[in-house]
C-alpha positions in Angstrom: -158.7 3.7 -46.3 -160.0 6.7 -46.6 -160.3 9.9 -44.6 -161.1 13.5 -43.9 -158.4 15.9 -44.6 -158.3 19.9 -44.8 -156.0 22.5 -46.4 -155.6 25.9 -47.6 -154.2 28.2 -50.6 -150.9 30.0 -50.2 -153.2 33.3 -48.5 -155.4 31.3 -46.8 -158.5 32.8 -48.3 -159.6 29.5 -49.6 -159.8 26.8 -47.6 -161.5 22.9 -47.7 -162.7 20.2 -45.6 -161.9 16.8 -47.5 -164.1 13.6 -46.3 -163.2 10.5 -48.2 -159.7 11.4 -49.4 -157.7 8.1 -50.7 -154.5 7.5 -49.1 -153.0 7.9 -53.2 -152.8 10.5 -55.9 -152.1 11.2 -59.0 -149.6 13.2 -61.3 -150.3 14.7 -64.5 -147.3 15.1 -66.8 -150.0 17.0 -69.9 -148.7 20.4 -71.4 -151.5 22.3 -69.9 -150.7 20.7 -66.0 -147.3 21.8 -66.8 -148.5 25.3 -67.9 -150.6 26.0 -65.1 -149.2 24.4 -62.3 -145.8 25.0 -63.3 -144.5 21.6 -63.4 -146.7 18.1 -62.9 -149.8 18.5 -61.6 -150.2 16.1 -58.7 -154.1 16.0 -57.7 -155.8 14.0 -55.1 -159.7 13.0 -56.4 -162.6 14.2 -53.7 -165.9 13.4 -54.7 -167.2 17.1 -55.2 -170.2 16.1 -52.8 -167.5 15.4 -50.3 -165.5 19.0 -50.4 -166.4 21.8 -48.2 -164.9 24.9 -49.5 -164.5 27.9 -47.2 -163.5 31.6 -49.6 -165.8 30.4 -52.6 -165.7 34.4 -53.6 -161.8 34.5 -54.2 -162.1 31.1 -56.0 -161.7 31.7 -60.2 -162.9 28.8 -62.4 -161.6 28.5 -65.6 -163.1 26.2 -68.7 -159.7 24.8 -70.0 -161.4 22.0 -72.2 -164.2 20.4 -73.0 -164.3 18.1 -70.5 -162.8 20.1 -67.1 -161.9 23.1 -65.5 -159.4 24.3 -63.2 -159.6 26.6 -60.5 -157.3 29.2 -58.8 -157.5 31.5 -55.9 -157.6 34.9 -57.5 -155.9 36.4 -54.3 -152.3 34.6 -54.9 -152.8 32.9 -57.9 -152.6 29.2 -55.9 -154.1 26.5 -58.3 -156.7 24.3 -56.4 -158.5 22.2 -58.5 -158.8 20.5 -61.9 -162.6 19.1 -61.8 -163.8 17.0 -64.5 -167.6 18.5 -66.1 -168.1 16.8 -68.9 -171.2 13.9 -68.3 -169.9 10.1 -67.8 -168.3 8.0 -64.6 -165.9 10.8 -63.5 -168.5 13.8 -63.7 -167.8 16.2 -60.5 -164.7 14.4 -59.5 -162.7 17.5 -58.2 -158.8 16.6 -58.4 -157.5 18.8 -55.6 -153.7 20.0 -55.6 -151.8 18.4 -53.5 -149.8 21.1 -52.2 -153.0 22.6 -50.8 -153.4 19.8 -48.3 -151.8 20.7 -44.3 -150.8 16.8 -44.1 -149.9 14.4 -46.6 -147.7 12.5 -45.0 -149.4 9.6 -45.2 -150.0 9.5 -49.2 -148.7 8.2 -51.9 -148.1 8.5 -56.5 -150.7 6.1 -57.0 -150.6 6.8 -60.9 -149.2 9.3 -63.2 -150.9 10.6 -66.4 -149.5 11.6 -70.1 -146.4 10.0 -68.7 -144.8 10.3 -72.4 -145.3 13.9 -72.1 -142.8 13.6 -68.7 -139.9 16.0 -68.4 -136.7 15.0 -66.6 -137.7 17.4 -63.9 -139.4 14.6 -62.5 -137.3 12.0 -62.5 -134.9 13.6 -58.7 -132.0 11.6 -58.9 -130.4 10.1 -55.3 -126.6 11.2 -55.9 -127.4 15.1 -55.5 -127.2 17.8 -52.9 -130.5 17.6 -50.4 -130.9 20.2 -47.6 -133.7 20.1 -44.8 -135.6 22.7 -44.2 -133.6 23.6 -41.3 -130.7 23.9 -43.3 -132.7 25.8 -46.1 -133.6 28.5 -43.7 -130.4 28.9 -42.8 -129.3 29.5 -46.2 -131.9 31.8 -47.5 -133.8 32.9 -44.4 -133.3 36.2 -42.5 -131.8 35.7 -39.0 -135.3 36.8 -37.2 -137.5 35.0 -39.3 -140.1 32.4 -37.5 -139.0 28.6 -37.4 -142.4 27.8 -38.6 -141.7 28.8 -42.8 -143.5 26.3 -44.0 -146.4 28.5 -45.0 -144.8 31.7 -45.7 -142.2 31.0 -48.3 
């Protein structure tokens, strides 16, 4: 099933409308993911038609290969896309980033990409350490900070 979603870059100055977003995704374990996301790229594929983008003037678009581009927010450097241009089946599909999106609790990995190019950042084992944000905060936040960091770290 698919449905309309919306989200926003780390500053807010570039913001989307998603209709037809699939309930999966998709992570992308390639050297250049992992060079400009900082780690896997996990994408969710829009149809371009179906993205309205909010902030088009702080959006930079950047031909990384023949066949795609990325995009960042040139305000705080959030990635937001990688969009495939090259002509065939996939031309305009816009792979948002996932971490732009202000609810995903209701997807899922679908699929993951160059998975032999995987580090074992990815692979979380269960027997460690996990705090909750609550607990995070109260590690690393100041005292009078607002409940709500979500957005602001």
């Amino acid at each position: 099933m698919s449905q309309t979603k919306t989200g926003h870059c780390m500053c807010s100055c570039v913001s989307f409308v998603a209709r037809n977003v699939p309930e999966t995704f998709g992570a992308c374990h390639c050297d250049m993911c992992k060079r400009w996301s900082g780690n896997v790229f996990n994408g969710v594929p829009v149809p371009s038609e179906d993205l309205q983008l909010s902030g088009e003037g702080h959006i930079k678009r950047i031909q990384t290969s023949d066949w795609a581009e990325r995009a960042i927010c040139a305000e705080c450097g959030s990635p937001l896309w990688y969009r495939i241009t090259a002509e065939g089946p996939t031309t305009g599909t816009t792979n948002l980033a996932l971490g732009l999106f202000d609810d995903t609790s209701d997807m899922t990995l679908g699929y993951e990409f160059f998975v032999d190019r995987k580090t074992s950042a990815n692979d979380l084992p269960k027997d460690r350490k996990q705090f909750t944000e609550a607990e995070t905060l109260a590690l690393f936040a100041p005292e009078d900070a607002s409940h709500d960091q979500g957005d602001k770290q």
